[in-house]
C-alpha positions as CSV (number, residue, x, y, z in Angstrom):
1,X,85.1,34.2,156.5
2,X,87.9,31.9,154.3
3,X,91.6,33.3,155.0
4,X,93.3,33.7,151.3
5,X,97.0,34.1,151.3
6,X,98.0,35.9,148.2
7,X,100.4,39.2,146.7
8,X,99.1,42.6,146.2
9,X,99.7,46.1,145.2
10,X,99.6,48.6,147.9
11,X,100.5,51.6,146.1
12,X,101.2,52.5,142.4
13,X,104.6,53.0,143.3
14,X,105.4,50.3,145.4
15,X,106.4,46.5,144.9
16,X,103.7,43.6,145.4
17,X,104.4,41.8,148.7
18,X,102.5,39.0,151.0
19,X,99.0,40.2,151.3
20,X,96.5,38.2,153.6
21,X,92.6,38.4,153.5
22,X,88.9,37.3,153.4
23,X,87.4,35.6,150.8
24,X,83.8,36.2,151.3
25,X,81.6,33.0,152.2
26,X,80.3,30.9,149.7
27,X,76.1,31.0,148.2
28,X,73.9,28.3,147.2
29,X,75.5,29.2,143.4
30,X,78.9,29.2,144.4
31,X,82.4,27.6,143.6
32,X,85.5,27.2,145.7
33,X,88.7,27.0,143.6
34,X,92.1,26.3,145.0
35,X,94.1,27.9,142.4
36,X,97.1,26.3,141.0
37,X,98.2,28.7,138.7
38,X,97.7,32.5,137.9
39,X,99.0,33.7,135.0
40,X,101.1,37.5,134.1
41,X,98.9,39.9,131.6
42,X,100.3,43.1,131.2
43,X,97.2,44.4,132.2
44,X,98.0,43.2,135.4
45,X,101.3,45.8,135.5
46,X,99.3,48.7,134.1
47,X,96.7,48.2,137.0
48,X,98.8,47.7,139.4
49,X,101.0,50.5,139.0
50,X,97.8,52.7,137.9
51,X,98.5,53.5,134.3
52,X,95.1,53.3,133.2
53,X,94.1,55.4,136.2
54,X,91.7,53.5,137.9
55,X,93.6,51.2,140.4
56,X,92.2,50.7,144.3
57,X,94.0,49.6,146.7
58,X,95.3,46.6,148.1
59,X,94.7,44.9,145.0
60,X,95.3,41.4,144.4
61,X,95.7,40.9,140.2
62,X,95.7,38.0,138.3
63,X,92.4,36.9,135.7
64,X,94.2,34.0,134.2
65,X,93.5,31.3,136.7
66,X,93.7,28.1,136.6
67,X,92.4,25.5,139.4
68,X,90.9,22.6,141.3
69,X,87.0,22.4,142.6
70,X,87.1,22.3,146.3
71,X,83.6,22.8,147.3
72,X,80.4,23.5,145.4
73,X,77.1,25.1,147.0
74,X,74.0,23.5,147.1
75,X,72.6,25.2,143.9
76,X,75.6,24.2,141.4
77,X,75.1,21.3,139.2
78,X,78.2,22.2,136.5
79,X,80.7,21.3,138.6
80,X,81.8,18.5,141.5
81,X,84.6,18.7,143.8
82,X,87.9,17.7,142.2
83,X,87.0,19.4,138.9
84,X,90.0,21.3,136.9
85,X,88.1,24.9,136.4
86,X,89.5,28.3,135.3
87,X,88.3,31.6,135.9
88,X,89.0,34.4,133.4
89,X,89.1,38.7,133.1
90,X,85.6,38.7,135.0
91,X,83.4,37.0,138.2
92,X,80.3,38.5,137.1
93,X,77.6,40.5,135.1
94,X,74.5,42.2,134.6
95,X,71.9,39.0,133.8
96,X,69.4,41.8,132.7
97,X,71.3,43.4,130.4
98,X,70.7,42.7,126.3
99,X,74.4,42.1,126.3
100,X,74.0,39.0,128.4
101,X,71.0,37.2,126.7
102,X,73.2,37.5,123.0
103,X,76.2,36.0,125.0
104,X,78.3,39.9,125.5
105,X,78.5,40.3,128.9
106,X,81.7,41.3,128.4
107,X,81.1,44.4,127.0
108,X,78.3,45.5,129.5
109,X,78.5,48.5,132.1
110,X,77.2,45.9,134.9
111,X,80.5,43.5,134.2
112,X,82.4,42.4,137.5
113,X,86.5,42.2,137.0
114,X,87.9,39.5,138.8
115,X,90.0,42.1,140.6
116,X,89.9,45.6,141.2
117,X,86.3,45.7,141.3
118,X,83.7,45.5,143.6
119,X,81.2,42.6,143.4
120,X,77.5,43.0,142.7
121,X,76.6,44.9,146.3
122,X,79.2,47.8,145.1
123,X,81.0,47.6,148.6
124,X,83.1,43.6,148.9
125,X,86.2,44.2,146.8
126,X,87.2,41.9,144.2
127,X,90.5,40.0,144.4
128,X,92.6,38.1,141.8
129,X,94.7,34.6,140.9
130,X,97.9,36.0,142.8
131,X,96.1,34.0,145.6
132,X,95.8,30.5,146.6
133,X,92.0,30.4,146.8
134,X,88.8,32.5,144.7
135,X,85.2,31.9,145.4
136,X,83.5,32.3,142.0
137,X,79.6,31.7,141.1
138,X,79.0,29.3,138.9
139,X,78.1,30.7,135.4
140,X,81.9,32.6,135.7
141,X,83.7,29.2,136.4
142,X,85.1,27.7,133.3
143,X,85.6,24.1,132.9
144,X,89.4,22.8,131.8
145,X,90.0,19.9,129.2
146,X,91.7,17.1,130.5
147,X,94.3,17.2,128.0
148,X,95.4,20.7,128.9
149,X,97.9,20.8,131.9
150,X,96.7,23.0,134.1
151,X,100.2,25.8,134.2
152,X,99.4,25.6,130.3
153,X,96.2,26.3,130.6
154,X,95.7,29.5,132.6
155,X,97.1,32.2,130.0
156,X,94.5,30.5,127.6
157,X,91.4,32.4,130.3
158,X,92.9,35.7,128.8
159,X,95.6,35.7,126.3
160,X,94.2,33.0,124.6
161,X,90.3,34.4,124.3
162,X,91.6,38.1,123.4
163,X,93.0,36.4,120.3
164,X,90.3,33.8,119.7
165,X,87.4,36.0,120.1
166,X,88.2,38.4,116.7
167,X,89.6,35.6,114.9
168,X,86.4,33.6,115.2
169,X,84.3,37.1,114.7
170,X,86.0,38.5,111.8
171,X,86.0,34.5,110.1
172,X,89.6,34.0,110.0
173,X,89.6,30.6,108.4
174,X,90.2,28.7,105.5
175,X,91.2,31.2,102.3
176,X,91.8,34.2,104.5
177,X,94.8,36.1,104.8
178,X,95.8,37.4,108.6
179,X,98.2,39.1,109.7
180,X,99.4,39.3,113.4
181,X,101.0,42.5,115.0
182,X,103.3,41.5,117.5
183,X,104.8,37.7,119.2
184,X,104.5,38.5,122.6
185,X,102.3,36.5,124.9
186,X,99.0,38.2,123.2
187,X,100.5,38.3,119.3
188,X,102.1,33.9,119.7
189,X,98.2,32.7,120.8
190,X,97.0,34.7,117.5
191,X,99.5,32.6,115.6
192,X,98.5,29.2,116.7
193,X,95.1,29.8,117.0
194,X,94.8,31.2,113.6
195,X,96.5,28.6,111.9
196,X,94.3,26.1,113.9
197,X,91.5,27.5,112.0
198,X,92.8,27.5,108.8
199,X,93.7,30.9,107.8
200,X,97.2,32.0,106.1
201,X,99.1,33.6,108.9
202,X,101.9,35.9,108.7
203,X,103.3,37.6,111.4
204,X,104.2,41.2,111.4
205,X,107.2,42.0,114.2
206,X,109.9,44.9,114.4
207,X,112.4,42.2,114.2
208,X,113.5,39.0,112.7
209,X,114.3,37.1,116.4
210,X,111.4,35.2,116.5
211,X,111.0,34.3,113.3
212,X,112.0,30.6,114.1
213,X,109.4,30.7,116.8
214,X,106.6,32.3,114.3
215,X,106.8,29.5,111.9
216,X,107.1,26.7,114.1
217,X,103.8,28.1,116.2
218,X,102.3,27.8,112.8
219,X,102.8,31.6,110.5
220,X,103.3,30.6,107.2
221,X,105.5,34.9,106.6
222,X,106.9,37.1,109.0
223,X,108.4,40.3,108.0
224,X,110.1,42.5,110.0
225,X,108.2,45.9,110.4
226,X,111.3,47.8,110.8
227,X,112.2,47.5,107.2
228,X,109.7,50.1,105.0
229,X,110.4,48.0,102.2
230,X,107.8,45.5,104.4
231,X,104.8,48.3,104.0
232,X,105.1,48.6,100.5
233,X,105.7,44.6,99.7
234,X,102.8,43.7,101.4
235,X,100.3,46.9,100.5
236,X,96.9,45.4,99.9
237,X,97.5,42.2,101.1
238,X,95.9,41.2,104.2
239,X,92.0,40.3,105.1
240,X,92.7,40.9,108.3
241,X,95.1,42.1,110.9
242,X,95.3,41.8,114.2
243,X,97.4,44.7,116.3
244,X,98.2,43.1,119.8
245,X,101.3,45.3,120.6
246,X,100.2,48.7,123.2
247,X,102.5,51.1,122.3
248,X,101.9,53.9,120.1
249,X,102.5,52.7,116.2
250,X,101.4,54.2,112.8
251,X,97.7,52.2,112.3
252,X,98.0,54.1,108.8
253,X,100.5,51.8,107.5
254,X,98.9,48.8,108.6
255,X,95.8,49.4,107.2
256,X,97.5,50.1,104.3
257,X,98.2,46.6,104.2
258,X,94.3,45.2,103.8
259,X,92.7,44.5,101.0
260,X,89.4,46.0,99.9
261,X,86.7,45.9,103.0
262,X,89.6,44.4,105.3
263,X,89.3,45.2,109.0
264,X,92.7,46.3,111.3
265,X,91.3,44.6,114.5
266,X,93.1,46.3,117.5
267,X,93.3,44.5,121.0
268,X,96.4,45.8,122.6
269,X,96.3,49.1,124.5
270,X,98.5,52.0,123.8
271,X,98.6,54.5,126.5
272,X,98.1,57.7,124.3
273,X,96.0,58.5,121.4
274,X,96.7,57.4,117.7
275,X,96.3,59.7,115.0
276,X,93.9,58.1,111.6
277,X,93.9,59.3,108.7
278,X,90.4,59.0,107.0
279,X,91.9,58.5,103.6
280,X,93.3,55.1,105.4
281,X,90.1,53.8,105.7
282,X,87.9,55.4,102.5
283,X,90.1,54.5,99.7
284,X,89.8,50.8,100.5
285,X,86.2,50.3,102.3
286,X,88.3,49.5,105.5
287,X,87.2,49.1,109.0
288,X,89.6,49.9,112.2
289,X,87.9,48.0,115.2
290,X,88.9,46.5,118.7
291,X,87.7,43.4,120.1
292,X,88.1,42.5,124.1
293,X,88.3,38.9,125.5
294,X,85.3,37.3,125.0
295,X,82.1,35.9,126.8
296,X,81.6,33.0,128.8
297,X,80.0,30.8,126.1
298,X,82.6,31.6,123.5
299,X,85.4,31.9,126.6
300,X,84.2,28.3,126.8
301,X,84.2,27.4,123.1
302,X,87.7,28.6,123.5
303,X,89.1,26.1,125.7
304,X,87.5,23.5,123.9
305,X,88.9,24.5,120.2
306,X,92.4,24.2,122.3
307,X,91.8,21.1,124.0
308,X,90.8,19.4,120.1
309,X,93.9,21.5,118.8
310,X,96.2,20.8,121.7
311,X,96.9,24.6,121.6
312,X,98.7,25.9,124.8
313,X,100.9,29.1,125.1
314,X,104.6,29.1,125.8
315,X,104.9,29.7,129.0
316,X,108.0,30.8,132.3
317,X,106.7,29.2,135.5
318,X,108.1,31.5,138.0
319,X,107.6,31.3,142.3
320,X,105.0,34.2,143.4
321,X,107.8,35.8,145.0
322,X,109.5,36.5,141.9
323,X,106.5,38.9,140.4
324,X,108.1,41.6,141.0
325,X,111.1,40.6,139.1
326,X,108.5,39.2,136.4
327,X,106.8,42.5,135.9
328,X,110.1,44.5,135.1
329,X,110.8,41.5,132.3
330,X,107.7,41.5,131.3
331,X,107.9,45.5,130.6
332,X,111.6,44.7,128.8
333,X,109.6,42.1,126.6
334,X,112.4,39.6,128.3
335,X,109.5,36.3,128.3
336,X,108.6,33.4,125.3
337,X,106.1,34.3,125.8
338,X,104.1,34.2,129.3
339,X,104.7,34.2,132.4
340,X,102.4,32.2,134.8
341,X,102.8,31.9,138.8
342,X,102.7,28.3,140.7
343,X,100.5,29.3,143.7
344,X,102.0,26.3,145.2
345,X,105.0,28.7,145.7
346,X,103.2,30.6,148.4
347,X,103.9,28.3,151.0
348,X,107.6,28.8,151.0
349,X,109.4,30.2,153.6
C-alpha cells in the first residue's frame, strides 16, 4: 500500500500533529496526485474539533487541494502524468442516483467526502489535503488552468465553488443587485466572482476595515452592519443576498433588505438554530434558501470562469506545522482572507 505523510486530528480536543498512513492502491480509474497545496476551510476546524458532531478519528482534513498528476491507471483518458489537477469537498458518489445524471451529486445521500468518510465499500477511511499524496478516481479529479498558480488555486476547489454555485443559480449577473454577507475567505470569492459576472455588488460587513479591500476585489457599496441606520437605508434593495458568515445573526433584517421575490441565499453554518419570522418572507414573496458547493461539471465550469477572469483568492501560505496556530487565527478571523498549507513543508525537520 502507498505510505502518505500528512497531519491529523486524534481527538476533538487535541492539537493536529504528524500522522503517517496508507493510501489505498490505485484501480484501472484511478489518479495519483502529489499534492502541493491544501487549503484552511473552517469546516476543516469544526470537524476536527467535532462541532458538527460527526468527526472519526484520526482524521486527516483538507478538500481544497491543489496538485500534480503522478500516475494514471490504465482506464483514465482525462488526465496524463504531469497534469496540474485539484480535488474538492468530495472523492465520490452514487452514479445511480437521479442527483448524479442532472449534475447534483453533491447533494446526494451516496456522496463520499474527501475526508472523514468512508469510501464506497463503507469500511477504507477517507483522508484529506493535509497530506502529501491522494489517490482520487477520475470523474472527482478536477483539471487546473494554466494561468492559475497552483497555492492560488486550491481555496477556489471550496471557497470559490460555495460562492460560485448560487451566484450562477440564482442569475447574478448583469442588472442584478447582490449583496454579500461577510469578507472572510467565503464572503471575498462572492465579491470577485460576482462582479466577474456582472452583477452590482455590495458588501454587507459589521465593520468598515475592509472596506478598501471590498472595493478593490470589485463591490461597488459596503456598509457596515453594525450601524441600524444600514437596515433601514438599504430596506428593499437587494435581488439577492448571499449570507457566508456562521454565526448566529438576525436573517429577519436581511431579508428585509430584498426586493419583491428576492432570495437570502445562506451558505455559512451557524451552530444553533435561527429564529424566522414568516412575515419576513410573505410580505415580499421572498425565499430563504442555502446552496452547498457545487458538482463536478459546474465545480469544473468554476475553475474555468476563474482561469478567463484571472480570479484567485487572497491567500497566507503558512508551513503544515503551523495549522494549529492557523486554526486559532482562523477562529479570531485574524487571515485576508485564506489560509492555504505548502505540503512541501512536510519534509522539514
Amino acid at each position: 500500500m502507498p505510505i502518505a505523510k500528512g497531519y491529523a486530528a486524534t481527538d476533538a480536543s487535541k492539537p493536529l500533529v504528524p500522522f503517517t498512513f496508507e493510501r489505498r492502491e490505485p484501480n484501472d480509474d484511478d489518479v495519483v496526485i502529489d499534492i502541493k497545496f491544501s487549503g484552511i476551510c473552517h469546516s476543516d476546524i469544526h470537524q476536527a474539533r467535532n462541532e458538527w458532531g460527526n468527526s472519526t478519528y484520526p482524521m486527516v482534513p483538507g478538500h481544497e487541494i491543489a496538485g500534480v498528476v503522478t500516475a494514471v491507471g490504465s482506464k483514465v483518458t482525462q488526465f496524463k502524468v504531469g497534469d496540474r489537477v485539484g480535488v474538492g469537498c468530495f472523492v465520490d458518489s452514487c452514479v445511480h442516483c437521479e442527483s448524479r445524471n442532472v449534475d447534483l451529486e453533491q447533494y446526494m445521500p451516496g456522496v463520499v467526502p474527501t475526508y472523514n468518510g468512508f469510501e464506497a465499500d463503507g469500511v477504507t477511511p477517507t483522508y484529506g489535503g493535509y497530506s502529501n499524496t491522494i489517490t482520487v478516481k477520475e470523474g472527482y479529479v478536477l483539471s487546473i488552468p494554466d494561468n492559475l498558480p497552483l497555492d492560488k488555486a486550491a481555496p477556489l476547489l471550496c471557497a470559490g465553488i460555495t460562492l460560485y454555485s448560487p451566484l450562477v443559480h440564482w442569475k447574478a449577473g448583469p442588472g442584478k443587485k447582490v449583496a454579500i454577507v461577510g469578507m472572510g475567505g467565503l464572503g471575498h470569492m462572492g465579491v470577485k466572482i460576482g462582479a466577474a459576472l456582472g452583477a452590482e455588488i455590495t458588501v454587507l460587513s459589521q465593520s468598515l476595515s475592509k472596506k478598501d479591500d471590498g472595493i478593490a476585489f470589485g463591490a461597488k457599496d459596503y456598509y457596515a452592519t453594525a450601524d441600524k441606520e444600514t437596515f433601514k437605508k438599504l430596506a428593499g434593495t437587494f435581488d439577492l443576498i448571499i449570507c457566508t458568515v456562521g454565526t448566529e445573526i438576525d436573517w429577519n433584517a436581511y431579508l428585509n433588505l430584498l426586493k419583491i421575490d428576492g432570495a437570502l441565499v445562506l451558505v455559512g453554518l451557524p451552530e444553533n438554530p435561527v429564529p424566522v419570522h414568516a412575515f419576513s418572507l410573505v410580505m415580499g414573496r421572498r425565499s430563504l434558501a442555502g446552496s452547498s458547493i457545487g458538482s463536478i461539471k459546474e465545480t469544473q465550469e468554476m475553475l474555468d470562469f476563474c482561469g478567463k477572469h484571472n480570479i484567485t483568492p487572497e491567500i497566507e501560505i503558512i508551513d503544515i506545522q503551523q495549522v494549529n496556530e492557523a486554526y486559532e487565527r482562523v477562529i479570531k478571523s485574524d487571515v485576508r482572507y485564506r489560509f492555504v498549507i505548502d505540503i512541501a513543508s512536510l519534509d522539514k525537520a
